[in-house]
N, C-alpha and C positions, 0 to 999 in steps of 0.2 A: 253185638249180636248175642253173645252168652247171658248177659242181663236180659235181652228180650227175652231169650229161649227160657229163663228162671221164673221171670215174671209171666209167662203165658201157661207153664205148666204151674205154677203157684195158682192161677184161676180155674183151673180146669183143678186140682185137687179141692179146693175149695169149695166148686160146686158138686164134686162127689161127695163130698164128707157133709154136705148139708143135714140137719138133725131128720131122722129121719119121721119123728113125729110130724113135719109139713105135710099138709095134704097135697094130693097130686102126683105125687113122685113115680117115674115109671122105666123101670130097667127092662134092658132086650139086647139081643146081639141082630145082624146082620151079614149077610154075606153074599156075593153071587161075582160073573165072572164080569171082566172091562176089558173094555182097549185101550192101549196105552203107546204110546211115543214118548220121542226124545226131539225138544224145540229150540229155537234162538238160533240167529245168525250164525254165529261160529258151528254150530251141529252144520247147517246146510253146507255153510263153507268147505269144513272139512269133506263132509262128501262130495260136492262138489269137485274138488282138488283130487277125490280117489276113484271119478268116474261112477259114480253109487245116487241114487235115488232115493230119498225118503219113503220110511214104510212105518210100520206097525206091528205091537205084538199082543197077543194074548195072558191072562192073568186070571187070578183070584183074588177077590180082597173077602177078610175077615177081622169081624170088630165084636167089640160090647158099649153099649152106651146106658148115658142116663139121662133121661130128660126130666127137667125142673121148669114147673109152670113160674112163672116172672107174671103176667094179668092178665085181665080182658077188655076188649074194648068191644062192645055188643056182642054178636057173635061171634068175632074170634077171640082166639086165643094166642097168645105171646107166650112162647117158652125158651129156653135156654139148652142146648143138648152137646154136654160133653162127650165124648167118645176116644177109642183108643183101639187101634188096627194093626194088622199087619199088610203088607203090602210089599209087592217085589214090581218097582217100575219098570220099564224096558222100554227099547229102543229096537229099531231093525234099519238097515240100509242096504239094498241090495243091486245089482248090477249084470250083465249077461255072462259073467264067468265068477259072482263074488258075493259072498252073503257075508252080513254084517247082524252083529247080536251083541246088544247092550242091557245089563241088568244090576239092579241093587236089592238088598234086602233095608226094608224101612217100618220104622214103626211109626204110624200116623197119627198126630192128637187134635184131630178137626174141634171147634168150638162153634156150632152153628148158632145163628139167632133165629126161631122158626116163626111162621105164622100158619095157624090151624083156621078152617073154616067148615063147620059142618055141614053135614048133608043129611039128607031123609034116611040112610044108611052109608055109616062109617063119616070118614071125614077127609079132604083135600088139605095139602097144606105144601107150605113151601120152605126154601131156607137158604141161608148164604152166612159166612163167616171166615174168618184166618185159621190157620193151619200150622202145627210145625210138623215139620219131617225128620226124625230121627234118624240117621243111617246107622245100620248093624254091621253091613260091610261095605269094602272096598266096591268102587260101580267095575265090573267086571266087561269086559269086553272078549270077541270072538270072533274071528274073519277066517272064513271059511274061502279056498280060493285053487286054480290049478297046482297051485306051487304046496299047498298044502295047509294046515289048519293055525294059523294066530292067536296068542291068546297072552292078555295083558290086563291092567286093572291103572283107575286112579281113584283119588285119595280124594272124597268129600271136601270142600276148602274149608269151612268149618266142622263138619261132621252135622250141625242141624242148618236146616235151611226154612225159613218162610214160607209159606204157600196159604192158598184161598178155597175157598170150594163154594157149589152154587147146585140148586136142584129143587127138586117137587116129590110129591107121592101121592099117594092114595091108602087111609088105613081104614078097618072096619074088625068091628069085635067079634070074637066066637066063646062059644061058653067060657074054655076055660083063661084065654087069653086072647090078642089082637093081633093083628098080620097086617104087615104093609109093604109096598112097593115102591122104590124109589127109583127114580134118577136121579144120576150124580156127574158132576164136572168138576175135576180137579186139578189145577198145578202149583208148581211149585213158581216163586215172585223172586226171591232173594238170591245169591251168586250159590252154583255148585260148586264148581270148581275155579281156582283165580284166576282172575281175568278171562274168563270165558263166559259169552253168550249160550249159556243152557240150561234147558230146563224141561222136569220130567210133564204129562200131563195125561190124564186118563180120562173117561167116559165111562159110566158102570150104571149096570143093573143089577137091581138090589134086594134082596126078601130079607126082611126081617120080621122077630117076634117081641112082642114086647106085654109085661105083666105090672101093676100098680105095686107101690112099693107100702106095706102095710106097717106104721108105728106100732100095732099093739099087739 
């Protein structure tokens, strides 16, 4: 898993550091809010076993990307888009007398493979790639209940974990730079914690900006 995690961020620096005389090249950040859960059998089980119900919480995600044209094939376009976020997953499980709160702090280094397809104005495009997830802290937990308020934490199994992501948008240019709209779906594939069935997953809408990257 640490070899993966070395070799997956060795590709993602490498497509940042590309020389920047290439044509194409286009940096922007990203941001806007998701919904996010906590999945896999053992999650439901354990609720399950504490009388709780699967739920959902609310979030921010915030990034910077770069995206590197890779070719064309007619009118579209194939590119390649690094990125690097921050992200706080969460979970929620609740019940008629018991609220449950699940949260990590992660840094995300999505590697999407995109496809662009133009329009009479701006352009559709899509995208899907792997994932790591870096954790910065302990997954924090909270149960909130008559008897009074809970509060525990576990330990990443590795500290990075794999994950995928998948989605679409919509961009179109304005004078000074381009604006676009994404959707996004994301989880985490690889073990969080040992021997347990779980894993983080979000949903987000997305505004980002983005400007050409000028060699000279």
């Amino acid at each position: 898993m640490f070899r993966l995690g070395v070799l997956f961020l060795s590709g993602i620096f490498l497509a940042l550091f590309v020389p920047l005389a290439s044509q194409g090249l286009e940096v922007g950040s990203v941001f806007g809010p998701g919904v996010e859960w906590v999945g896999g059998n053992d999650w439901k089980k354990d609720l399950s076993n504490s009388g709780m119900s699967d739920g959902h919480s609310t979030d921010f995600l915030y990034g910077l990307f770069l995206r590197v044209p890779l070719f064309k094939w007619g009118s579209a376009a194939f590119q390649l888009q690094p990125e690097v976020q921050l992200m706080t997953p969460r979970g929620a499980g609740s019940s008629s007398t018991a609220e449950l709160d699940v949260s990590s702090k992660v840094l995300h280094f999505p590697l999407s493979f995109e496809v662009w397809y133009p329009l009479r104005f701006g352009a559709v495009y899509g995208f899907a790639g792997p994932s790591l997830n870096l954790f910065l802290t302990e997954i924090d937990w909270e149960k909130e209940s008559p008897s009074g308020l809970e509060k525990g934490s576990n330990t990443p199994y590795y500290g990075v974990v794999v994950g995928a992501l998948v989605g679409g948008g919509y961009a179109f240019p304005l004078p000074a730079f381009s604006v676009q709209f994404e959707v996004r779906y994301t989880r985490t594939i690889s073990l969080i914690l040992k021997d347990k069935d779980t894993s983080f997953g979000g949903f987000y809408l997305l505004l980002g900006a983005f400007v050409p990257v000028h060699g000279d």
